[in-house]
FILUMTOR-766622 format. One record per residue: residue number from 1; z, y, x of N, C-alpha, C, O, CB in turn. Coordinates in steps of 0.02 Angstrom, whole numbers. Glycine has a CB too. Layout:
+-----+--------+--------+--------+--------+--------+--------+--------+--------+--------+--------+--------+--------+--------+--------+--------+
! num !   n.pz !   n.py !   n.px !  ca.pz !  ca.py !  ca.px !   c.pz !   c.py !   c.px !   o.pz !   o.py !   o.px !  cb.pz !  cb.py !  cb.px !
+-----+--------+--------+--------+--------+--------+--------+--------+--------+--------+--------+--------+--------+--------+--------+--------+
! NUM !      Z !      Y !      X !      Z !      Y !      X !      Z !      Y !      X !      Z !      Y !      X !      Z !      Y !      X !
...
+-----+--------+--------+--------+--------+--------+--------+--------+--------+--------+--------+--------+--------+--------+--------+--------+
END
This chain:
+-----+--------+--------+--------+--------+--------+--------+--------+--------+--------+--------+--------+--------+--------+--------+--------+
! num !   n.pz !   n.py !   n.px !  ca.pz !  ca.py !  ca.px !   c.pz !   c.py !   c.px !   o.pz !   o.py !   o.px !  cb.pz !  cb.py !  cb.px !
+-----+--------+--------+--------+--------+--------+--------+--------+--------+--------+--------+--------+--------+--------+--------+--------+
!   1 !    632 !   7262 !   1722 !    683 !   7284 !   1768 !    748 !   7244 !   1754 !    761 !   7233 !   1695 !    696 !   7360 !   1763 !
!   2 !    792 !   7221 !   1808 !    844 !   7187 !   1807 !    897 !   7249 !   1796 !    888 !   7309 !   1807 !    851 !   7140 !   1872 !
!   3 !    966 !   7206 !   1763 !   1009 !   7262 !   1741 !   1040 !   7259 !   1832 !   1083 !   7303 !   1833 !   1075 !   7242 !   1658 !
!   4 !   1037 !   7234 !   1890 !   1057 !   7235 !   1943 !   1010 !   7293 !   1996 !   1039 !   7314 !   2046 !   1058 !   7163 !   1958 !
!   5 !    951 !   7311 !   1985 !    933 !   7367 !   1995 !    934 !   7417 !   1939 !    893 !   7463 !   1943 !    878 !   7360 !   2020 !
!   6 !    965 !   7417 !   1899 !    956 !   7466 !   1855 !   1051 !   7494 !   1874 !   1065 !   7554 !   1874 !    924 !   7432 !   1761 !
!   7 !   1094 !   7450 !   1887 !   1161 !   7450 !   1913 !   1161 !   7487 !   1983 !   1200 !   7531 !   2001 !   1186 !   7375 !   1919 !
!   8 !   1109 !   7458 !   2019 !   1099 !   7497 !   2093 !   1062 !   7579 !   2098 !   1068 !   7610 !   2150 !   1045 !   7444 !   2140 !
!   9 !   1036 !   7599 !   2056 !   1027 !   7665 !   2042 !   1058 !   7681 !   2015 !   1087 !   7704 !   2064 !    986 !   7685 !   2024 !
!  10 !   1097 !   7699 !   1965 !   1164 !   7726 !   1933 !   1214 !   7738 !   2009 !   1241 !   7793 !   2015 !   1202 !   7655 !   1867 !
!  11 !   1225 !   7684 !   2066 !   1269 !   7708 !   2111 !   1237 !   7735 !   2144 !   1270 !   7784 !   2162 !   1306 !   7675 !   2142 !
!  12 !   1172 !   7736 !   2175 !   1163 !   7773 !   2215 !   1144 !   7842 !   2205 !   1142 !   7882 !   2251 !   1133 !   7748 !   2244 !
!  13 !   1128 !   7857 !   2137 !   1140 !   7930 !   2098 !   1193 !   7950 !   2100 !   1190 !   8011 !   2112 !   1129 !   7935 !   2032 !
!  14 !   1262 !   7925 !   2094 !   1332 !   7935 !   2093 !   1335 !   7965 !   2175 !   1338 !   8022 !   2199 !   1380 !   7858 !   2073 !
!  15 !   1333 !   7892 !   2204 !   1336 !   7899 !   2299 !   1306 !   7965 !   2306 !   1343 !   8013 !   2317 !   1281 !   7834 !   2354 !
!  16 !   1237 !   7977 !   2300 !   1239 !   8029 !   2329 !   1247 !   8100 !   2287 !   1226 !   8148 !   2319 !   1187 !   8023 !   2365 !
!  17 !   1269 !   8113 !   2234 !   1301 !   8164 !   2209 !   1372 !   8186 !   2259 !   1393 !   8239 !   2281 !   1317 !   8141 !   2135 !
!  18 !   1390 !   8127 !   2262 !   1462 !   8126 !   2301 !   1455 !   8159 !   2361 !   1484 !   8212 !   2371 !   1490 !   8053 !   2318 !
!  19 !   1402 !   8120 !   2418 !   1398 !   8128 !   2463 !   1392 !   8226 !   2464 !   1436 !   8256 !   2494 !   1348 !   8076 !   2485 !
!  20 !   1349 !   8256 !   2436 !   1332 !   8322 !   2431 !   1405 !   8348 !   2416 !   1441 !   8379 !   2455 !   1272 !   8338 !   2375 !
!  21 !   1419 !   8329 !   2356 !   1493 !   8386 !   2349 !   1532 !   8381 !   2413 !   1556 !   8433 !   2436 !   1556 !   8363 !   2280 !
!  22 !   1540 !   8327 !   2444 !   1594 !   8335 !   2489 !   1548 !   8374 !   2543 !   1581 !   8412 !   2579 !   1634 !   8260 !   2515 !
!  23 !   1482 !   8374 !   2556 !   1454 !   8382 !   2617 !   1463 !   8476 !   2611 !   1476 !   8515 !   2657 !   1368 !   8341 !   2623 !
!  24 !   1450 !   8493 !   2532 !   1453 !   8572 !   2529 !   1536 !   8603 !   2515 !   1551 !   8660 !   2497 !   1399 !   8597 !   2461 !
!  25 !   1580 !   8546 !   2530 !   1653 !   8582 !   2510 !   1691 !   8597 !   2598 !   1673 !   8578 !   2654 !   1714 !   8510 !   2448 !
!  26 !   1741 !   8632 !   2578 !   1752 !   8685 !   2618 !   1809 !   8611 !   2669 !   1800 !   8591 !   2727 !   1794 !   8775 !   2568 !
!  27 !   1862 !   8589 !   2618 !   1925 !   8575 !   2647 !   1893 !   8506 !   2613 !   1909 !   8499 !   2554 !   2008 !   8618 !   2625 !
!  28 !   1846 !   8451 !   2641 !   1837 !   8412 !   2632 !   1881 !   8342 !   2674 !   1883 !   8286 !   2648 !   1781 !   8427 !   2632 !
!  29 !   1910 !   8356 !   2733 !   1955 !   8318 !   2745 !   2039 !   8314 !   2699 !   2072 !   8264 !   2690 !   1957 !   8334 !   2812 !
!  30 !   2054 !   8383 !   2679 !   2112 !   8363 !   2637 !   2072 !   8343 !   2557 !   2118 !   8314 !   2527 !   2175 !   8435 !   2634 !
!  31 !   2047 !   8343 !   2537 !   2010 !   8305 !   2492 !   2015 !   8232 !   2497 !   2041 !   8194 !   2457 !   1945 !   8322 !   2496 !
!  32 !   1991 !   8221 !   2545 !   1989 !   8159 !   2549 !   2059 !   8105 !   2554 !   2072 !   8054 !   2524 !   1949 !   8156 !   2600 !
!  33 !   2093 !   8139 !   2601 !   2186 !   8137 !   2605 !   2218 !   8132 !   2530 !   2261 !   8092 !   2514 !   2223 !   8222 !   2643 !
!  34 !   2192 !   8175 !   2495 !   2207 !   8204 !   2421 !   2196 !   8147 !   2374 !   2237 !   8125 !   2334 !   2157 !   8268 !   2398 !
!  35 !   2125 !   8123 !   2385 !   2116 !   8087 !   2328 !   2092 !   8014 !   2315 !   2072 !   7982 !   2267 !   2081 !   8122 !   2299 !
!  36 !   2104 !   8002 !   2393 !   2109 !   7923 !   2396 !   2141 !   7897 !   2347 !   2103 !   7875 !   2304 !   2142 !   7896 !   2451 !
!  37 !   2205 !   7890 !   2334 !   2273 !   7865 !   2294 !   2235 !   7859 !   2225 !   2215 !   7805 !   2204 !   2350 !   7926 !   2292 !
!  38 !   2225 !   7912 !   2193 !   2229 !   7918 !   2143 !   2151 !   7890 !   2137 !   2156 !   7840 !   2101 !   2257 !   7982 !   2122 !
!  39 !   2089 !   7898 !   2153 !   2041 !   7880 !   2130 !   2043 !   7788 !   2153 !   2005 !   7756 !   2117 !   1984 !   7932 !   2156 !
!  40 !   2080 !   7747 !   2204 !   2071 !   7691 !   2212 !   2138 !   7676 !   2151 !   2152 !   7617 !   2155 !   2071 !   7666 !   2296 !
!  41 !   2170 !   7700 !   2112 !   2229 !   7679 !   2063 !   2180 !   7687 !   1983 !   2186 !   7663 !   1927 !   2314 !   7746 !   2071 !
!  42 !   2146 !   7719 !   2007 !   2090 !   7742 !   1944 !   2049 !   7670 !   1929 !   2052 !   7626 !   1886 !   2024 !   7814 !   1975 !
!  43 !   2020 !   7679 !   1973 !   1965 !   7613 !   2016 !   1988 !   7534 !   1989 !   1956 !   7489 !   1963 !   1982 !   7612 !   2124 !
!  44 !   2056 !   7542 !   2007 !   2078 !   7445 !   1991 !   2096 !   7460 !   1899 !   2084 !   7414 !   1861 !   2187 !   7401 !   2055 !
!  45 !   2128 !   7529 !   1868 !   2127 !   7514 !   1796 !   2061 !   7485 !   1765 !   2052 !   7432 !   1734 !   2143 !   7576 !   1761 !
!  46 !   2004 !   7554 !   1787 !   1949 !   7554 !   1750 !   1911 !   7488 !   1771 !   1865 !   7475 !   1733 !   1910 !   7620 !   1760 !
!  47 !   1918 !   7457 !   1807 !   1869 !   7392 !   1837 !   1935 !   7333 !   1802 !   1916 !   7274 !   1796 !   1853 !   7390 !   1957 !
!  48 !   1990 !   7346 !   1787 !   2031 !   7291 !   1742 !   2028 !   7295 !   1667 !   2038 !   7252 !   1625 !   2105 !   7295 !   1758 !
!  49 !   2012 !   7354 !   1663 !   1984 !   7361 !   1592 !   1932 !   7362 !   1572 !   1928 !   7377 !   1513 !   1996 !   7400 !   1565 !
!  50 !   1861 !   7348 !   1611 !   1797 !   7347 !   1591 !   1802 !   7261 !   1602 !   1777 !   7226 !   1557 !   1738 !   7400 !   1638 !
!  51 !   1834 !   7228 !   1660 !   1824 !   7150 !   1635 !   1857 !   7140 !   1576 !   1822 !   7101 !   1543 !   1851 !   7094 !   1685 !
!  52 !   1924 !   7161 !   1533 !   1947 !   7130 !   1462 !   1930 !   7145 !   1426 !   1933 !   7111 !   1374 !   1995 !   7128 !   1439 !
!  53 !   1896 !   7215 !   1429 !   1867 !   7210 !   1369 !   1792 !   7187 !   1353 !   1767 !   7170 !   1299 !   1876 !   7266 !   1346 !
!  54 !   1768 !   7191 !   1405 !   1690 !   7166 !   1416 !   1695 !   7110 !   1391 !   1662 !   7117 !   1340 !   1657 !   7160 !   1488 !
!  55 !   1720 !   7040 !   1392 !   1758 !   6968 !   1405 !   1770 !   6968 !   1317 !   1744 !   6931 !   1275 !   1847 !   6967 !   1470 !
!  56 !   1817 !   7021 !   1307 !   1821 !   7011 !   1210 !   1767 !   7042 !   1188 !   1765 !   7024 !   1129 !   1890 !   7051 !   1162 !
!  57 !   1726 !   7073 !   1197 !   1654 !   7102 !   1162 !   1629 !   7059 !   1167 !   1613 !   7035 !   1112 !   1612 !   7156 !   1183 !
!  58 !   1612 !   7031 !   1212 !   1549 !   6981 !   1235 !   1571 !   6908 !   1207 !   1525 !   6876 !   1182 !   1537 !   6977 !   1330 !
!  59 !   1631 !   6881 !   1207 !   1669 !   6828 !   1175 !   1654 !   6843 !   1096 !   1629 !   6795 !   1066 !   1751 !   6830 !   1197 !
!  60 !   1664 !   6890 !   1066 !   1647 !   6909 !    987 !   1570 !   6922 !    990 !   1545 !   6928 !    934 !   1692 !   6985 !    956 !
!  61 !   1536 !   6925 !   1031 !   1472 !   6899 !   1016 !   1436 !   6981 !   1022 !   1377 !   6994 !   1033 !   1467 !   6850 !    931 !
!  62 !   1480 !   7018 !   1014 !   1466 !   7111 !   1023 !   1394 !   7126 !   1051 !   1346 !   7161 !   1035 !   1526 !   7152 !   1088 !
!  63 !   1410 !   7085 !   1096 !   1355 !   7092 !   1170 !   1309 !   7030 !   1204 !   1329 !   6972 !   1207 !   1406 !   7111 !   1238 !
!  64 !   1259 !   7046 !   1223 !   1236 !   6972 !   1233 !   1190 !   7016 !   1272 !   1174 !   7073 !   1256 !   1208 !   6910 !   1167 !
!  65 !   1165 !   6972 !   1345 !   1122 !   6979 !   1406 !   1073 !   6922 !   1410 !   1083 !   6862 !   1398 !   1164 !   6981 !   1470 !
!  66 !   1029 !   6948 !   1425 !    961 !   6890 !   1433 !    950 !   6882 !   1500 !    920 !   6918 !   1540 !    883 !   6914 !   1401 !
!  67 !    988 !   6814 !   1507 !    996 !   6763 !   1558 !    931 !   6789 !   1624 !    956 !   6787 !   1680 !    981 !   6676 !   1514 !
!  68 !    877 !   6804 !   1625 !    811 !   6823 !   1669 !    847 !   6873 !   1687 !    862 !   6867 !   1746 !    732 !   6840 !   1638 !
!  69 !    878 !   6940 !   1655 !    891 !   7003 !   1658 !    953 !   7010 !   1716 !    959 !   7060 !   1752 !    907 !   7028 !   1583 !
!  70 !    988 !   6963 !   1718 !   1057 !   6984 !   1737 !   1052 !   6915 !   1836 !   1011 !   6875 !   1859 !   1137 !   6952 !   1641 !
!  71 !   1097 !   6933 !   1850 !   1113 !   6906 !   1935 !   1146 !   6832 !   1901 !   1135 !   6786 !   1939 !   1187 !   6971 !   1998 !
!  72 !   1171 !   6818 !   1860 !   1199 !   6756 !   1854 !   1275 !   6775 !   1877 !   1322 !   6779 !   1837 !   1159 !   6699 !   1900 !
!  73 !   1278 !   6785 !   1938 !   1347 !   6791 !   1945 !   1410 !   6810 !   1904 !   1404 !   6871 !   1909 !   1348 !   6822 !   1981 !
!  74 !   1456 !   6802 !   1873 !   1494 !   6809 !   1809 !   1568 !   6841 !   1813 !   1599 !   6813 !   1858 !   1498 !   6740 !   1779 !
!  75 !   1590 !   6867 !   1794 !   1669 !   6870 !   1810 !   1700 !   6838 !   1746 !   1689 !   6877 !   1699 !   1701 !   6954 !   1823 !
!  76 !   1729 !   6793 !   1728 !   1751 !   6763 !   1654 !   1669 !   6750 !   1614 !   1636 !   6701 !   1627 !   1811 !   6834 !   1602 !
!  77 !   1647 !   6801 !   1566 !   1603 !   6799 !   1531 !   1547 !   6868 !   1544 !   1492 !   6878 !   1518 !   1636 !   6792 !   1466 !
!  78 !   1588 !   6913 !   1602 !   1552 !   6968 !   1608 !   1509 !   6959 !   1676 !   1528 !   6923 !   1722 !   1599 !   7030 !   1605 !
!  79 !   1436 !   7004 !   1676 !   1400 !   6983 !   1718 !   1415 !   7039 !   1770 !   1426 !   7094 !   1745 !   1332 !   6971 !   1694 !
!  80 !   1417 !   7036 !   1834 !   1441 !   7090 !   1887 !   1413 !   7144 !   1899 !   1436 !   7183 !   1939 !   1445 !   7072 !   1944 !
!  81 !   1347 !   7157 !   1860 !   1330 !   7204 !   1850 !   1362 !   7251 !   1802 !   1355 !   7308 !   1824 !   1281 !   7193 !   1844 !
!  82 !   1392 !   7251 !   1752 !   1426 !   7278 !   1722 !   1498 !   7314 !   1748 !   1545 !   7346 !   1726 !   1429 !   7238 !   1682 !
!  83 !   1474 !   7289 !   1804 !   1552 !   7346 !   1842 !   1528 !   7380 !   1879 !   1568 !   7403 !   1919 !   1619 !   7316 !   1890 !
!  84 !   1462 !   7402 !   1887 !   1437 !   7474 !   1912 !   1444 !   7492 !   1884 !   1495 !   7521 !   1902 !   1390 !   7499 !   1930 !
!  85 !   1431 !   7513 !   1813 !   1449 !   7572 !   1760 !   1511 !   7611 !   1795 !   1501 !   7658 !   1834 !   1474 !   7538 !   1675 !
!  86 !   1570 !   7592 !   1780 !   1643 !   7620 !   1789 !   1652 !   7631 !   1876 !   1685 !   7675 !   1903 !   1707 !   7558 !   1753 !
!  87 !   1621 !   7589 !   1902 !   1603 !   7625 !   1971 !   1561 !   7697 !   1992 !   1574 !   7744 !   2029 !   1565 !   7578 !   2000 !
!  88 !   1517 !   7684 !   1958 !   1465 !   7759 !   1969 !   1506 !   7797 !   1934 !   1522 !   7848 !   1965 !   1378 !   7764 !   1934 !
!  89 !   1532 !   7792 !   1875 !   1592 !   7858 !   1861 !   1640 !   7883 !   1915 !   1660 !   7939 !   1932 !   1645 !   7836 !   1804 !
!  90 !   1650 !   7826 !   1933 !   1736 !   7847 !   2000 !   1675 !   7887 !   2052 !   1689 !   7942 !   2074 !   1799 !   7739 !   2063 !
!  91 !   1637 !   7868 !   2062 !   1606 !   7894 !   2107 !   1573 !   7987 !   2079 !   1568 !   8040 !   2109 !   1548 !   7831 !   2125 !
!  92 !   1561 !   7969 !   2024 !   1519 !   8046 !   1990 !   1573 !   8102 !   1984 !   1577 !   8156 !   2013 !   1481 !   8035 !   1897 !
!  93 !   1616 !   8072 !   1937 !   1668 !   8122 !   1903 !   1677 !   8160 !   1964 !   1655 !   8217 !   1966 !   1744 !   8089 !   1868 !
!  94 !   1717 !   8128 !   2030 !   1749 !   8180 !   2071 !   1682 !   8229 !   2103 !   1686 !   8274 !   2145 !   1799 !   8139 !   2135 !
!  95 !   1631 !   8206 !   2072 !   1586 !   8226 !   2134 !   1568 !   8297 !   2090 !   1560 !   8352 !   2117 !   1507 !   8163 !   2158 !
!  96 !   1565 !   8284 !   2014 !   1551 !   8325 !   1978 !   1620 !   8413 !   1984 !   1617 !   8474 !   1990 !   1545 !   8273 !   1907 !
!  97 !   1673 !   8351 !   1974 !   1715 !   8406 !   1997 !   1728 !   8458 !   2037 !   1751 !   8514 !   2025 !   1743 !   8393 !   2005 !
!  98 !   1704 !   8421 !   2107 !   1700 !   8468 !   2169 !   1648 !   8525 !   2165 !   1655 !   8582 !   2187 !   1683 !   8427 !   2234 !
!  99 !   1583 !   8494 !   2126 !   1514 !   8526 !   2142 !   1549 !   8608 !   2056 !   1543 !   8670 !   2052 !   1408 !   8436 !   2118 !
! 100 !   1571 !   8570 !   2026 !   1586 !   8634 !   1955 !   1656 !   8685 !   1988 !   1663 !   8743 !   1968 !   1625 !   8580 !   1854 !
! 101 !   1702 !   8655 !   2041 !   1764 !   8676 !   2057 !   1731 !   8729 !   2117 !   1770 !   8775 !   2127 !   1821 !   8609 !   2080 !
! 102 !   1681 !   8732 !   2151 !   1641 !   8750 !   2189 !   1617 !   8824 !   2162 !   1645 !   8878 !   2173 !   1593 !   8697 !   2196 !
! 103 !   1575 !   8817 !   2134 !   1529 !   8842 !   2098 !   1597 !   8917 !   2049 !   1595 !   8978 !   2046 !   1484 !   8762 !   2044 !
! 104 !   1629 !   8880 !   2030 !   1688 !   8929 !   1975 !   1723 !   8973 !   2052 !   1709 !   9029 !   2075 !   1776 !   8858 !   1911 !
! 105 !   1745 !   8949 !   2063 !   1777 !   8968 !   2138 !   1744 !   9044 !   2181 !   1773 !   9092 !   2205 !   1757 !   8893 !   2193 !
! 106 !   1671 !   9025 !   2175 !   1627 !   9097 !   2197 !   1652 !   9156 !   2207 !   1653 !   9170 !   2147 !   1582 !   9118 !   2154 !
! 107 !   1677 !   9214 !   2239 !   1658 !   9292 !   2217 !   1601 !   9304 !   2175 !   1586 !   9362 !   2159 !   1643 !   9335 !   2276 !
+-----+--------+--------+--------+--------+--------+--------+--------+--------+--------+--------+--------+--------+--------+--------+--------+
END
């Protein structure tokens, strides 16, 4: 298995976690109003900090990918698969939130 389908299931586990919380929440349009900002301000840290530090791990030798395994495509020294990780989070966390904020919320 390539780490580029192994990257594409991680989001689409995320995706559709997401998709459900919002599909079972009540005030899903102010949600969305709500948390654009902050999850696309989230989004450019965590994707600026998974290329520098990925780049010094992988530069110190930390980390190493087998060339068959990976898309080739690169950002500096990091392979672009490695920025699904911190993607499927932006995508999970809120999803997790809604689905636990849900759930507590009950009568």
């Amino acid at each position: 298995m390539t780490y580029l389908l192994l990257s594409l299931a991680f989001i689409a586990v995320a995706a559709v976690a997401l998709g459900i919380a919002l599909a079972v929440s009540r005030d899903r349009k102010e949600l969305l109003r709500r948390w654009t900002l902050p999850v696309a301000i989230a989004a450019v840290v965590v994707l600026a900090l998974t290329a520098i530090f990925d780049n010094l791990m992988i530069g110190a030798g930390l980390m190493t990918y087998s060339t068959d395994r990976i898309s080739g495509a690169r950002l500096g020294l990091v392979p672009l698969e490695d920025f699904s990780y911190p993607l499927a989070a932006l995508l999970l966390l809120p999803a997790v939130w809604l689905l636990l904020r849900r759930r507590r919320t009950r009568p």
